[in-house]
KEKEDO-965376 format. One line per field, with one value per residue (C-alpha): residue in three letters; x, y, z. Coordinates in Angstrom, 1 decimal, padded with zeros to 4 digits, always signed. Last residue first. Layout:
N
residu <- (ALA;...)
east <- (X;...)
north <- (Y;...)
up <- (Z;...)
***
This chain:
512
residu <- (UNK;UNK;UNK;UNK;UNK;UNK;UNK;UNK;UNK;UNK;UNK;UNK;UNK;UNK;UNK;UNK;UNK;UNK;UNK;UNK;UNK;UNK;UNK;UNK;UNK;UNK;UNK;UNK;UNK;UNK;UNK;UNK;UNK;UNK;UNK;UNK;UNK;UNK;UNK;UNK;UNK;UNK;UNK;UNK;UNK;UNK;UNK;UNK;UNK;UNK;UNK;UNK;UNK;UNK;UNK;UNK;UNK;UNK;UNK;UNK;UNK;UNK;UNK;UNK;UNK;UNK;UNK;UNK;UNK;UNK;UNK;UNK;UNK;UNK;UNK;UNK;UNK;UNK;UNK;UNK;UNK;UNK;UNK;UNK;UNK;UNK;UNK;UNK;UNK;UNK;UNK;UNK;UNK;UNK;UNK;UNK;UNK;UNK;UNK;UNK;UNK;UNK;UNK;UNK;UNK;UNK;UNK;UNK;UNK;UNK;UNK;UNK;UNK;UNK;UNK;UNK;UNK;UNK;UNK;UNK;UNK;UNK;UNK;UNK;UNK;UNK;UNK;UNK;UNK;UNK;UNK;UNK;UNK;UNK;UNK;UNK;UNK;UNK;UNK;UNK;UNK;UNK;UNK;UNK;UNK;UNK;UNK;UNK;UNK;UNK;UNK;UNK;UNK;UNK;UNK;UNK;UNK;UNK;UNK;UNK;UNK;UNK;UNK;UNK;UNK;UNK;UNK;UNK;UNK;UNK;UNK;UNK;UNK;UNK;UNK;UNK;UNK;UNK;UNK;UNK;UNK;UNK;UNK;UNK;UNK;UNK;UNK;UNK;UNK;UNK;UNK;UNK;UNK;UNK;UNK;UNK;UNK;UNK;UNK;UNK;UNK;UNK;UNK;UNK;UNK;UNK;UNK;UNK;UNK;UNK;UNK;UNK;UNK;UNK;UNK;UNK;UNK;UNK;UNK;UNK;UNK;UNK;UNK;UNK;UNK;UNK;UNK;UNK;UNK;UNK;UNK;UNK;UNK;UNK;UNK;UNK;UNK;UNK;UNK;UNK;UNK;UNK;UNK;UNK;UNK;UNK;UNK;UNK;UNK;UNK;UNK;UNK;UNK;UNK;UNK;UNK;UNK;UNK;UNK;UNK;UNK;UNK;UNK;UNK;UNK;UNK;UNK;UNK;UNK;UNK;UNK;UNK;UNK;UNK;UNK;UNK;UNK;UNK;UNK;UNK;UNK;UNK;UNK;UNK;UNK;UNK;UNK;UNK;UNK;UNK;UNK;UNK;UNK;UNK;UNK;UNK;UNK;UNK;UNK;UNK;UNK;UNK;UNK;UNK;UNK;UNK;UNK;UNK;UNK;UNK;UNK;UNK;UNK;UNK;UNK;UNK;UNK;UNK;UNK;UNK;UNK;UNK;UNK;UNK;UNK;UNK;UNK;UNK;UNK;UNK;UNK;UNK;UNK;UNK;UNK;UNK;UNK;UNK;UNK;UNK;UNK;UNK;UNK;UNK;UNK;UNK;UNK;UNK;UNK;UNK;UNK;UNK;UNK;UNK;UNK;UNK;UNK;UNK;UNK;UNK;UNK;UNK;UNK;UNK;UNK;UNK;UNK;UNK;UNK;UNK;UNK;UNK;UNK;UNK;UNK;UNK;UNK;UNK;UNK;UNK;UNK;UNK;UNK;UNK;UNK;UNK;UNK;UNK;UNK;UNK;UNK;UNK;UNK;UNK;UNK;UNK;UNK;UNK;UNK;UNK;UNK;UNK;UNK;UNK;UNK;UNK;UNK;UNK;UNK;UNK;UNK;UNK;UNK;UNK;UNK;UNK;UNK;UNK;UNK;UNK;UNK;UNK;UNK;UNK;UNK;UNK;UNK;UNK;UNK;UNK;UNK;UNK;UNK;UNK;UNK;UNK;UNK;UNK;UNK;UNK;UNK;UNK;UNK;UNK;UNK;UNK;UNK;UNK;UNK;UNK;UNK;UNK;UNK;UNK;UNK;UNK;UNK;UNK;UNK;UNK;UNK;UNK;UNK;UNK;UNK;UNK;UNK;UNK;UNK;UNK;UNK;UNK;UNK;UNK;UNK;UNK;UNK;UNK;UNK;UNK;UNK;UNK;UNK;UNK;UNK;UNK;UNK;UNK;UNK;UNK;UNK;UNK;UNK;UNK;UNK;UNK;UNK;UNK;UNK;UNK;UNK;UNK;UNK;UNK;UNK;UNK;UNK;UNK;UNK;UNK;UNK;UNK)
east <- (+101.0;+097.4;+096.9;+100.2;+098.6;+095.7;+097.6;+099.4;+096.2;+095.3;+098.7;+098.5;+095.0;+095.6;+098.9;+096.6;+094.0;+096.7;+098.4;+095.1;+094.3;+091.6;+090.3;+093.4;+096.0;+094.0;+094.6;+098.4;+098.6;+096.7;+099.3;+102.0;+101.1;+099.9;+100.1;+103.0;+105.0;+107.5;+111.3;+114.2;+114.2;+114.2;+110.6;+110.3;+106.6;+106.0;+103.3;+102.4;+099.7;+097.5;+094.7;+096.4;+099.5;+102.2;+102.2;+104.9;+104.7;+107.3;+106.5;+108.9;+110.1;+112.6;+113.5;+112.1;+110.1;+106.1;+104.6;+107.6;+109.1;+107.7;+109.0;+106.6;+108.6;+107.8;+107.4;+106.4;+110.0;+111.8;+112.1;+110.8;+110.6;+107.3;+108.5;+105.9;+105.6;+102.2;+101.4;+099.3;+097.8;+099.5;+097.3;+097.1;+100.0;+100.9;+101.5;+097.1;+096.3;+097.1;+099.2;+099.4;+096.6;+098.5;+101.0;+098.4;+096.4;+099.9;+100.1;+096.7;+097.4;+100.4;+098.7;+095.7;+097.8;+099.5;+096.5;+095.1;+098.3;+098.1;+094.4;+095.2;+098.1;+095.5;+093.6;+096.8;+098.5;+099.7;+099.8;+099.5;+098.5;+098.9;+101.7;+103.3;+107.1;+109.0;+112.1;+112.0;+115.8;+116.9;+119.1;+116.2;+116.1;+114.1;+110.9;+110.7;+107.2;+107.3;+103.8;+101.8;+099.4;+097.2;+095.6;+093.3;+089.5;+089.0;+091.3;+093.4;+096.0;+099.4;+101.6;+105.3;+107.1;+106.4;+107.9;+104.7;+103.8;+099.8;+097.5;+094.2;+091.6;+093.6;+092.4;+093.5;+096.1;+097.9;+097.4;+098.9;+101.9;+102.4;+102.4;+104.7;+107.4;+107.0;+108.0;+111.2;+111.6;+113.3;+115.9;+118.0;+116.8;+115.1;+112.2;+112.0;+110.0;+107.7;+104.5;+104.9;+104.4;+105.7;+104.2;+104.4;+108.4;+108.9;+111.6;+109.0;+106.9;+109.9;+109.8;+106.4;+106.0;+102.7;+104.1;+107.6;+106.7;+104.5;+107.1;+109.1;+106.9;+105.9;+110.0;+109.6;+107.5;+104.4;+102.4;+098.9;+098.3;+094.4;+091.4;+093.6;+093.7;+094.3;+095.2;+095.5;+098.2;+097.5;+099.5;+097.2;+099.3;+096.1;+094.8;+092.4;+093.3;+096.6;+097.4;+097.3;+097.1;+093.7;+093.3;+092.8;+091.4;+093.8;+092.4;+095.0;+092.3;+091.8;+089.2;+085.3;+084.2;+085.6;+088.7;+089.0;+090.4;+087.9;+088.2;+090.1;+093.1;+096.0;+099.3;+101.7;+103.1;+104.6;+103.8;+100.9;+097.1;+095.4;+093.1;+090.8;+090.1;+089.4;+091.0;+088.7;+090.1;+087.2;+083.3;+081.0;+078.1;+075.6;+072.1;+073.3;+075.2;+076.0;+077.1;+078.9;+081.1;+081.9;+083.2;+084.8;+086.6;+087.7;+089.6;+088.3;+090.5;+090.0;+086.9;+087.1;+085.9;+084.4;+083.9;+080.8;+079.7;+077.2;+077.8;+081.1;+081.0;+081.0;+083.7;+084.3;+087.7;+089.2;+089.5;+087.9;+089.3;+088.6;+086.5;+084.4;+084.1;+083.0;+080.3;+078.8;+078.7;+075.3;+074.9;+078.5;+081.7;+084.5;+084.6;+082.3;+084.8;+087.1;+084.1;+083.6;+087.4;+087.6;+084.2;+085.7;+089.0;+087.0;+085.6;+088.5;+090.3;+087.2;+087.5;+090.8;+090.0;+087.5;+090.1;+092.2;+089.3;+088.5;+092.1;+095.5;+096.8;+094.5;+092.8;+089.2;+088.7;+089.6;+086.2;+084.4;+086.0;+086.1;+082.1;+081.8;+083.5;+081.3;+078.4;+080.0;+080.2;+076.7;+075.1;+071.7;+070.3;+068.3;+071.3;+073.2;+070.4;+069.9;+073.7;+073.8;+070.5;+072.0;+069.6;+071.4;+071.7;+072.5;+076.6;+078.2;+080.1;+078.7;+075.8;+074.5;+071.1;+069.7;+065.8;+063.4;+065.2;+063.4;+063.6;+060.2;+059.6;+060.7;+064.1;+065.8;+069.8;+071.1;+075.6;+077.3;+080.6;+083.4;+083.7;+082.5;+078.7;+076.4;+073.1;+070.4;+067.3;+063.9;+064.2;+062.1;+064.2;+067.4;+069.8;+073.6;+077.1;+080.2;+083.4;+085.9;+085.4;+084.8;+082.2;+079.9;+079.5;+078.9;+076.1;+074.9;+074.5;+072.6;+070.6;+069.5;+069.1;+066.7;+064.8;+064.0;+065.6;+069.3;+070.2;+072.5;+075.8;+077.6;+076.4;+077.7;+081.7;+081.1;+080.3;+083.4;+086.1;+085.1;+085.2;+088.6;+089.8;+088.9;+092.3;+093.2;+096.5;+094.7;+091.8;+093.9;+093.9;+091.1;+088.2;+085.0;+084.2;+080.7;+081.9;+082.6;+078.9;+077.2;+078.1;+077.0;+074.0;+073.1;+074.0;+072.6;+069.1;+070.3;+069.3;+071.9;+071.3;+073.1;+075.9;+078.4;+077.1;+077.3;+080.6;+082.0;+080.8;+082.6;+085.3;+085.1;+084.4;+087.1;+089.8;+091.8)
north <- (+120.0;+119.4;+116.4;+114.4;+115.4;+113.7;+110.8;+110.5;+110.4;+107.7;+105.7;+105.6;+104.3;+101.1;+100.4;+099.9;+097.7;+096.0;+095.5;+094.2;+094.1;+096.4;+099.1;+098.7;+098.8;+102.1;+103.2;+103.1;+104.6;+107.6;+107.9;+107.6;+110.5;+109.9;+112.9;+110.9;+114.0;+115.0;+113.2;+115.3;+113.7;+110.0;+108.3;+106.0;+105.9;+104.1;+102.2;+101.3;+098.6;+098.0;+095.2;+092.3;+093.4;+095.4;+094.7;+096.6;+097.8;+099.3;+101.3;+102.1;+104.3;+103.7;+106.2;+107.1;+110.5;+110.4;+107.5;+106.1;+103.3;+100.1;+098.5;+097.1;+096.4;+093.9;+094.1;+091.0;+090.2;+092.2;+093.5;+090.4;+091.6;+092.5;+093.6;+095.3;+096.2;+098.3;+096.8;+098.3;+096.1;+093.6;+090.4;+087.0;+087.8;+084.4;+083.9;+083.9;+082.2;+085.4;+086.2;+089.4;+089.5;+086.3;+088.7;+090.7;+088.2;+086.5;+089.1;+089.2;+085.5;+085.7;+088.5;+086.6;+083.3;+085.4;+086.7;+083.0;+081.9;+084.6;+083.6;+080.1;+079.8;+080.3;+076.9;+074.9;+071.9;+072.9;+070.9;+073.5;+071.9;+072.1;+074.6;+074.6;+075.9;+079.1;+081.6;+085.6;+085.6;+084.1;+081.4;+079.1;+081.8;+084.9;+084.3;+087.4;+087.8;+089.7;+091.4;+092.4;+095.0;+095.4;+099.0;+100.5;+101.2;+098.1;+095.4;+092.9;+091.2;+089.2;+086.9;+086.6;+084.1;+080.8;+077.6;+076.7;+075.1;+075.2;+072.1;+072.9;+074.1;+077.1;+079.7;+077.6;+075.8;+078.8;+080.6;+077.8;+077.3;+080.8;+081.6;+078.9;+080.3;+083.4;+081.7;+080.4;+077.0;+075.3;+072.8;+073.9;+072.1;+073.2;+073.4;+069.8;+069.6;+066.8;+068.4;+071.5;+071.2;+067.6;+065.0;+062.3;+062.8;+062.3;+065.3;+067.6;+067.8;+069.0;+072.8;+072.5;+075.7;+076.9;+080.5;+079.3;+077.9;+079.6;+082.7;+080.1;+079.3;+083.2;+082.8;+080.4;+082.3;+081.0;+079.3;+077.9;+074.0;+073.8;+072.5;+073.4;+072.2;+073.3;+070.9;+069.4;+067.3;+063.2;+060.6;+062.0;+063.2;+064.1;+067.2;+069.1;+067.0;+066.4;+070.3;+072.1;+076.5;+078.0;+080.6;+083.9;+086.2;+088.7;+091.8;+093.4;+094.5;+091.1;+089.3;+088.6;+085.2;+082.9;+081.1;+079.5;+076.2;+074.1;+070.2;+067.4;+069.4;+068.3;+067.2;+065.5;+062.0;+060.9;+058.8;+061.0;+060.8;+064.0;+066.0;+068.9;+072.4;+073.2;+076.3;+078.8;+081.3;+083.2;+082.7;+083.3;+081.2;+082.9;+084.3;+087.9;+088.0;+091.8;+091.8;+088.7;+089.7;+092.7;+090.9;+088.4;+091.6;+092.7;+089.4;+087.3;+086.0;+083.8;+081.8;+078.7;+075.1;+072.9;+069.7;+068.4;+065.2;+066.6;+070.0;+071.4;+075.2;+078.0;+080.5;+083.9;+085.0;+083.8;+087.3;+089.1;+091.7;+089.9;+087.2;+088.7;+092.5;+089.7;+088.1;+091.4;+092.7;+093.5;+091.8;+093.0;+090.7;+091.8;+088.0;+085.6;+083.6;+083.1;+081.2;+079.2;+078.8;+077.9;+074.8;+073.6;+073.3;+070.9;+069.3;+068.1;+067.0;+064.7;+063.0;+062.3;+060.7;+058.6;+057.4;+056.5;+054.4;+052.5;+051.2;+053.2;+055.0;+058.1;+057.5;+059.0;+062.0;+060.5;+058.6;+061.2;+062.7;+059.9;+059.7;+063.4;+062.8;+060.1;+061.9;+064.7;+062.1;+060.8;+063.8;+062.3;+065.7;+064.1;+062.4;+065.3;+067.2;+065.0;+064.8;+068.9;+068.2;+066.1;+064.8;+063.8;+060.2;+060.0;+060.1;+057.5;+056.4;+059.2;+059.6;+060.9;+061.0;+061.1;+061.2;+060.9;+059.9;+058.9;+055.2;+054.2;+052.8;+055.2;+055.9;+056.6;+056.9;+055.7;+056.9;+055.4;+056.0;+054.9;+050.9;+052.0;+051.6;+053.1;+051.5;+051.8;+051.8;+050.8;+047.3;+046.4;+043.8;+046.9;+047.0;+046.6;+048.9;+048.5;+051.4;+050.7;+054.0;+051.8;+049.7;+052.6;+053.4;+050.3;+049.9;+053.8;+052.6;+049.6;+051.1;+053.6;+051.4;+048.6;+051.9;+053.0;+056.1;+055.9;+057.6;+055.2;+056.8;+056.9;+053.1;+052.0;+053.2;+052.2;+049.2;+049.1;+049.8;+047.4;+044.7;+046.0;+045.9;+042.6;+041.4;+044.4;+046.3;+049.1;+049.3;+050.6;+048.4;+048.0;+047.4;+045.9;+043.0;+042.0;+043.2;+039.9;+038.2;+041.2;+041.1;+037.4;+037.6;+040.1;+037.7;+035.6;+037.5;+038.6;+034.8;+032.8;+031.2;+034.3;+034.4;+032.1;+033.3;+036.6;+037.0;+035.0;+037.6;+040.6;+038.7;+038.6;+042.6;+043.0;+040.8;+038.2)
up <- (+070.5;+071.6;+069.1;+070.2;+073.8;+073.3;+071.5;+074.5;+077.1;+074.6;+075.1;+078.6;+078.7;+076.0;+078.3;+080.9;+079.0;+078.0;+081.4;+083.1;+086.9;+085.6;+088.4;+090.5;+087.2;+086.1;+089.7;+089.4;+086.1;+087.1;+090.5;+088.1;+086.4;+082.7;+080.2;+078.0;+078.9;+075.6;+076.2;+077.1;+080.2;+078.7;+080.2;+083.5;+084.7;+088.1;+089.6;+092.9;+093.7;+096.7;+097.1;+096.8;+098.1;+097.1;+093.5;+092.1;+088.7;+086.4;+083.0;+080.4;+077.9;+075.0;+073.0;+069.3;+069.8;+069.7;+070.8;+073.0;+072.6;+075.0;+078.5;+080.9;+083.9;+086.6;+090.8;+093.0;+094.1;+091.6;+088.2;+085.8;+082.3;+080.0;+076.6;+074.5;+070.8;+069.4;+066.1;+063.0;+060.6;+058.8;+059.7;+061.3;+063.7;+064.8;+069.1;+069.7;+072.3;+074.6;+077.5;+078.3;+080.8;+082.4;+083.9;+086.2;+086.4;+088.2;+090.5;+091.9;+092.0;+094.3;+096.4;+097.1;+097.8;+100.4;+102.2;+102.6;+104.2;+106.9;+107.3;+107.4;+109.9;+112.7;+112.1;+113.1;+111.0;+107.7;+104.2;+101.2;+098.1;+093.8;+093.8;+090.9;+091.1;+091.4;+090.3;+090.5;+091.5;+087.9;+088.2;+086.5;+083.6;+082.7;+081.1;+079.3;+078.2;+074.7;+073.7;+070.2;+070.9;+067.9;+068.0;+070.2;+069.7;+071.1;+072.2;+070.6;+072.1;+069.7;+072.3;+071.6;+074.5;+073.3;+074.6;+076.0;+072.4;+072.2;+072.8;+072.4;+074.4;+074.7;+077.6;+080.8;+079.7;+078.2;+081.0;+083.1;+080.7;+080.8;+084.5;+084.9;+082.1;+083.9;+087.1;+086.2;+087.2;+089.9;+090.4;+093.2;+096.0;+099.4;+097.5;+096.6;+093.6;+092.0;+093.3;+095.9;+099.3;+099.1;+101.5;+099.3;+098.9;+103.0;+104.0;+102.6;+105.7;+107.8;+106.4;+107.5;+109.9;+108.9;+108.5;+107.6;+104.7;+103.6;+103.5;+101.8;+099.1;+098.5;+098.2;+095.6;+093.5;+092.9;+089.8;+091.4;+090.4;+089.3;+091.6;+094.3;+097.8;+101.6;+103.4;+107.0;+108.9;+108.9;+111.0;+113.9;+117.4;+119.7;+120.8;+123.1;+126.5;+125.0;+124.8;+121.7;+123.4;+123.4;+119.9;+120.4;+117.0;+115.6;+115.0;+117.0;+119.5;+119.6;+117.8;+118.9;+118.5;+121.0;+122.2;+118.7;+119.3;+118.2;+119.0;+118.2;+117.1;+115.3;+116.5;+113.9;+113.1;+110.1;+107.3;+106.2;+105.3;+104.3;+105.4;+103.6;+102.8;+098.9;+097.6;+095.2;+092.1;+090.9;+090.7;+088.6;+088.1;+086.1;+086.9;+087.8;+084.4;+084.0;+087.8;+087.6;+084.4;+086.3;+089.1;+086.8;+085.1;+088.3;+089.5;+092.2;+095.2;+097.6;+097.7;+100.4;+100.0;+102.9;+101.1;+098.8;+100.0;+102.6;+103.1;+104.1;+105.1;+101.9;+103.1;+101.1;+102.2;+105.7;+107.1;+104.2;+102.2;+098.6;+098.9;+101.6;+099.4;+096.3;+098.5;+100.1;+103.5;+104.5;+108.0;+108.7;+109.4;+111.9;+112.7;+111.0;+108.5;+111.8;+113.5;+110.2;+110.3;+113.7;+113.0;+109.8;+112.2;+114.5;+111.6;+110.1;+114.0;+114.3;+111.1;+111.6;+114.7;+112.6;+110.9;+114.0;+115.3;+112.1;+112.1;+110.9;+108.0;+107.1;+103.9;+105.5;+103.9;+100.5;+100.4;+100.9;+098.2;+096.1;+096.4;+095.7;+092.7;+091.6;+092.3;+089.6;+087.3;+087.6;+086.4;+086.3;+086.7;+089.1;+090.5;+091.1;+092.6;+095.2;+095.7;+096.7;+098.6;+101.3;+103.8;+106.8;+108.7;+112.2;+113.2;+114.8;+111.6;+109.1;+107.6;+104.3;+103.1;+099.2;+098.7;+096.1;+093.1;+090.2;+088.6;+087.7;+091.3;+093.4;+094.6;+098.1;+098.1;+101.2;+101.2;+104.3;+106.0;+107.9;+106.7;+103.5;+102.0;+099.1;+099.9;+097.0;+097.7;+095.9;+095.3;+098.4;+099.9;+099.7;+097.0;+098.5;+097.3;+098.5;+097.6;+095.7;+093.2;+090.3;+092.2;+093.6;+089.7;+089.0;+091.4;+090.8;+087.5;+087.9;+090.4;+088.0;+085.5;+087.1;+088.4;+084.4;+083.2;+082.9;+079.7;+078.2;+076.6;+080.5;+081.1;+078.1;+078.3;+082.1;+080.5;+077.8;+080.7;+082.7;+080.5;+079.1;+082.6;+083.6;+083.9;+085.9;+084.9;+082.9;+085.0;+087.9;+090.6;+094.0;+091.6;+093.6;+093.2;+091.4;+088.0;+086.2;+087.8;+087.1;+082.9;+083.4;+084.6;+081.8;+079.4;+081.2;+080.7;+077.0;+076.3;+074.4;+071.1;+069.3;+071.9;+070.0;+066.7;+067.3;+068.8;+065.6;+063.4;+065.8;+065.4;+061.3;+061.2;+063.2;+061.1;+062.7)
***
């Protein structure tokens, strides 16, 4: 049958019908909530077209609004009641409950939060959601409110998970404060701080923590003081498991001064401050991370869950076992991602030739080596890192910054753009894997026709050494290493770096 002929017959069955049962009817399908995917649900196609609807309408009126916020609660399984009045809407679970205040033509006048044996507090962040009717960021908050309670267990164990969540919110506030100054910045916390730039749980939206930021986002940031910069973030949460573990009920954190070692004293998990939860905490990425496989490791062994992966949910990495052999090289990780991340469209990962312009400068047209899976500089997306004591997450912190200084420092050569659109000049690169966090830059020389070459080893996050490699009988390039080395620092861009070398060589080109 014909579209154009069903759509005919839908009219004339529903033509003598009111749009009042119609209406009634619509309710009547949706009044469960969904606990399947759409897909397999016999309603699904239903479902699908009202939330289709309900995201095109522009919910004005107060019949709309709680229409919405009633399907919306719906689709994320949670209950959802209308008060005598007409003018709240309560969003409920068995742990937690959402009362959204309206008036009568449909604005929102107040949105609390409250937690089983907790009183009820205003949150502003889903205020503001649902005056900007930007229901889809409500919804998320709903799922992660949601998700902060699938611990296996009854009421009581759930809310023991709660417990141990907020207790290490609590250390790592405390940890965020220590050897802080009234005036220290937001970029100088992200970036040397103990804990990086912390922004505590509020409301719905989880405690989420600022980590690294690279210069030109800084710079971005200053020349934009009204926009919303930020760099790479992890999200701290907790997570149902099959197993058992010992987490903390309360804070740990002795108090608020560190050591003379800097390292802050924790009291020891005993029963009276700990009970064994089938949950461990997280920390969480918006976006899978490339690392190495020995940054893996060295995680690894700081949390201590080498025994986490022996149950396949509880994987530190998605889909790989790290103590197996399939693993991928990480260039072809830090690729993908790039790629991902500046293409909105859908370019081959397979390629390895990547054409950057910059000022001033010409073309530079650069080869990534990937290497190969036997290659020693070898890793895997990593989209969470389970652990289960607040002092592992400074150390961890520390070697996520260094793993994502180094990948900017890769991902700066990778560009959407792998066809050379003109025949203008070209500068060739090869970038290569060297070892653990190091890389070679190799390139012929301006002047004679030798290879020369450039290696730099990211120390740390904050520290970089670089090396300049030219053919003895070669002319100077007029870049000490020590030059090259703070150029890196100031950019965290090998372009821009390259760009550098090769005008202090054209000055001395033009000396000679």
């Amino acid at each position: 049958i014909s579209t154009n002929a069903l759509m005919e017959q839908l009219h004339l069955k529903y033509q003598q019908k009111p749009w009042t049962e119609t209406l009634k009817l619509v309710h009547f399908c949706m009044d469960k909530p969904l606990r399947r995917p759409v897909s397999s649900a016999p309603d699904g196609p239903l479902l699908s077209c009202m939330e289709k609807i309900q995201r095109t309408l522009n919910a004005k009126s107060l019949f709309s609004v709680m229409n919405r916020l009633e399907s919306l609660s719906k689709q994320k399984g949670l209950n959802a009641h209308v008060s005598p009045s007409g003018t709240a809407c309560y969003i409920t679970s068995d742990m937690f409950y959402i009362e959204v205040q309206l008036e009568k033509d449909g604005k929102v006048i107040d949105v609390k939060l409250a937690h089983l044996g907790e009183a009820p507090v205003v949150c502003d962040d889903l205020v503001q959601h649902l005056r900007m009717k930007n229901y889809d960021a409500f919804g998320k908050i709903l799922e992660d409110l949601s998700n902060l309670y699938q611990i296996p267990g009854n009421s009581e164990m759930k809310a023991k998970g709660y417990l141990a969540l907020q207790a290490l919110e609590k250390d790592l506030y405390s940890m965020s404060l220590l050897d802080r100054t009234q005036d220290v910045n937001r970029v100088t916390e992200v970036l040397h701080g103990k804990v990086g730039h912390l922004v505590p749980r509020t409301g719905g939206t989880p405690m989420n923590i600022e980590f690294y930021i690279s210069p030109y986002q800084v710079l971005e940031a200053e020349l934009n003081p009204d926009s919303q910069v930020c760099g790479t973030k992890t999200v701290v949460t907790v997570e149902g498991t099959d197993t058992l573990h010992k987490l903390p009920l309360s804070p740990l954190l002795v108090d608020s001064q560190a050591r003379e070692d800097s390292n802050p004293t924790f009291l020891p998990l005993t029963d009276e401050v700990s009970m064994d939860l089938p949950a461990f905490f997280c920390l969480k990425f918006h976006q899978p991370i490339p690392m190495s496989s020995s940054s893996i490791e060295e995680i690894q062994r700081l949390t201590g869950t080498h025994n986490l992966n022996a149950n396949k949910k509880n994987h530190l990495v998605s889909g790989i076992q790290i103590t197996g052999l399939k693993l991928v090289p990480l260039y072809e990780l830090i690729v993908q991602s790039t790629l991902k991340e500046k293409c909105s469209e859908d370019l081959s990962t397979h390629k390895s030739c990547f054409f950057v312009s910059l000022p001033d400068c010409p073309k530079h047209c650069y080869f990534i080596n990937k290497g190969s899976e036997k290659s020693h500089l070898a890793g895997a997306l990593v989209s969470k890192i389970p652990f289960r004591h607040p002092k592992c997450v400074p150390g961890v912190i520390e070697i996520l910054r260094h793993q994502v200084a180094y990948n900017t420092l890769i991902s700066s050569c990778v560009s959407e753009k792998h066809i050379n659109e003109d025949d203008s000049e070209l500068l060739y690169f090869e970038v290569l894997p060297h070892k653990n966090t190091s890389f070679s830059i190799f390139f012929l020389h301006p002047v004679k026709e030798n290879l020369a070459c450039v290696i730099i080893d990211v120390i740390t996050s904050r520290e970089v050494q670089c090396c300049l490699h030219l053919n003895p009988q070669d002319p100077t390039l007029n870049s000490s290493d020590d030059f090259i080395a703070r150029a890196v620092k100031r950019c965290m861009s090998v372009p821009v770096v390259m760009r550098a070398i090769f005008r202090n060589a054209a000055k001395v080109k033009a000396d000679s």
